[in-house]
N, C-alpha and C positions, 0 to 999 in steps of 0.2 A: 952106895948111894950116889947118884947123877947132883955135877954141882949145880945144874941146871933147876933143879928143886929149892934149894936155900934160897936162891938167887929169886925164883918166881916167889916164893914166900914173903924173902924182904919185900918186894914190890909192891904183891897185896897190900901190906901193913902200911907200907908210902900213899898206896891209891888210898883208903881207910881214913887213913890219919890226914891226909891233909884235904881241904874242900877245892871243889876244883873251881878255878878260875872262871870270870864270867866270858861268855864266847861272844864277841864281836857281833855275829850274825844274829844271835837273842834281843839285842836292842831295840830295834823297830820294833818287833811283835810286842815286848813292854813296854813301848811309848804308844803305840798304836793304840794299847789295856786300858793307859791312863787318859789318852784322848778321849775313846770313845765313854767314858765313864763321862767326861766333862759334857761330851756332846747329848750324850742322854739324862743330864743333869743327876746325876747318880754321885755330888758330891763327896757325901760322907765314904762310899767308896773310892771316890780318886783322893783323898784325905787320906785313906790307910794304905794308901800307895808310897806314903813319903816314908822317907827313913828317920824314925821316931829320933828326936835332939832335946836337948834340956828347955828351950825357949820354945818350944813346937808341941801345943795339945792339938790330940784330932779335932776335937769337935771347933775351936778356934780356926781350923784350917780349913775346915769345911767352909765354914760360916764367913771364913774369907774368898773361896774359890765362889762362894756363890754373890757374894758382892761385885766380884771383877766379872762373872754372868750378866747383873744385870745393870751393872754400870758402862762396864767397857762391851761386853757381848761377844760375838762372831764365834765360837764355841764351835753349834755345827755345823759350821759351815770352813771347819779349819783344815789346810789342806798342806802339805809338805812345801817348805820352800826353801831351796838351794841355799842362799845366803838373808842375809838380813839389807835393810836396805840403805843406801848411800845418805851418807850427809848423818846429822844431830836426831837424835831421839830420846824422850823422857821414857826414863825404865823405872819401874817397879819389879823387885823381885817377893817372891814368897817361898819362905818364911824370909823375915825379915834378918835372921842372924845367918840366911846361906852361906856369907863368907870364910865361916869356919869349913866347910867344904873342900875350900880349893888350895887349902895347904898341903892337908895329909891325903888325898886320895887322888885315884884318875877315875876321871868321870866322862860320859857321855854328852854332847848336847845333841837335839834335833830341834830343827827351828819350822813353824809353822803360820803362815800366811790366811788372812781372813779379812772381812769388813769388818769393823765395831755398827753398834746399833744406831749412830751417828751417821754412817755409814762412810767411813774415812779407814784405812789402810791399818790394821792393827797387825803385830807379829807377836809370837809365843816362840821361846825359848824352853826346852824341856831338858833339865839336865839328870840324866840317871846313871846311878853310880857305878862304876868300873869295876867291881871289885865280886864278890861272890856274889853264883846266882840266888835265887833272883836279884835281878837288879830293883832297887827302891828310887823312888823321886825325891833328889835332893834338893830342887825349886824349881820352880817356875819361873819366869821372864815376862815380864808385859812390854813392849817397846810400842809406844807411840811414834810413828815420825813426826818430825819438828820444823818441815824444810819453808817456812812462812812464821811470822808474828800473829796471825789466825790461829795457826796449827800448834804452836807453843800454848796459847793460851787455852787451846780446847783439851790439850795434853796436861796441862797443868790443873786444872778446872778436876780432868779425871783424875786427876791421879787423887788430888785433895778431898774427893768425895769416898772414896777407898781407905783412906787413914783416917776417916771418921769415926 
C-alpha cells in the first residue's frame, strides 16, 4: 500500500472536519446582499442578515433598520466610500450591544457614503464577520458629520428621534 493514501485520507477528514475560513474576496458580494436589501427596503430580510445575539430579535431589527430609512434615509442612493470623513461625528450603531463583537472575533468593515433625506452627508458603516462563511452582519454604523454647531444639533435631533 502507497503511503500516499493514508496521508490523502487524513486530509479528507481535516478538509471534512474542519469549516473552511471566510475568503477575504466574499465580503463585498455579502455587503453588497445586505445593502441592496436596505435599498429595496426589504428590511425584514437585511434583519436576517445579522448574526443572531442574545439582545438582538429579528423583527426588532427590522423595525429598527426601518426607522434609520425614514428618519436618517439615503439607503438607495448608498455608494462605497474609501474612508469616513474628517473631523467629529454622532454615531449610532445597531444592534445596540455590537460591542461584544470586537473582542472575540475579526471582522470585516465596508463603509458607504449617501445624502440623508435632510439632504446633508450621511455615512454607513457595515461590519461583517470574519469568521466562517457566510459571513453575517454584526452592525451597522450611522455616522453623522458634526463639523458646525448646526450640524451637531441636526445629528443630535436624529439620532433622539431613533431611540424613540
Amino acid at each position: 500500500m502507497s503511503p500516499i493514501r493514508p496521508l490523502a485520507a487524513l486530509a479528507a477528514c481535516f478538509a471534512v472536519s474542519f469549516p473552511a475560513a471566510a475568503d477575504d474576496s466574499q465580503i463585498p458580494m455579502h455587503a453588497e446582499r445586505f445593502v441592496r436589501a436596505l435599498q429595496q427596503q426589504r428590511f425584514d430580510d437585511a434583519a436576517a442578515m445579522f448574526k443572531p445575539g442574545e439582545m438582538q430579535a429579528r423583527k426588532a431589527t427590522s423595525a429598527q433598520l426601518q426607522r434609520i430609512a425614514t428618519r436618517i434615509g439615503g439607503f438607495p442612493t448608498m455608494r462605497n466610500a474609501l474612508s469616513l470623513p474628517d473631523g467629529a461625528t454622532l454615531k449610532f450603531a445597531l444592534p445596540s450591544d455590537a460591542r461584544r463583537f470586537l473582542q472575540s472575533n475579526r471582522f470585516h468593515q465596508v463603509a458607504y457614503t449617501t445624502t440623508a433625506v435632510d439632504g446633508q452627508p450621511v455615512f454607513y458603516v457595515l461590519a461583517l464577520d470574519g469568521g466562517v462563511a457566510p459571513q453575517r452582519v454584526l452592525w451597522v454604523e450611522v455616522h453623522l458629520p458634526t463639523p458646525d454647531a448646526a450640524s451637531r444639533q441636526r445629528a443630535g435631533q436624529a439620532l433622539a428621534d431613533l431611540l424613540r
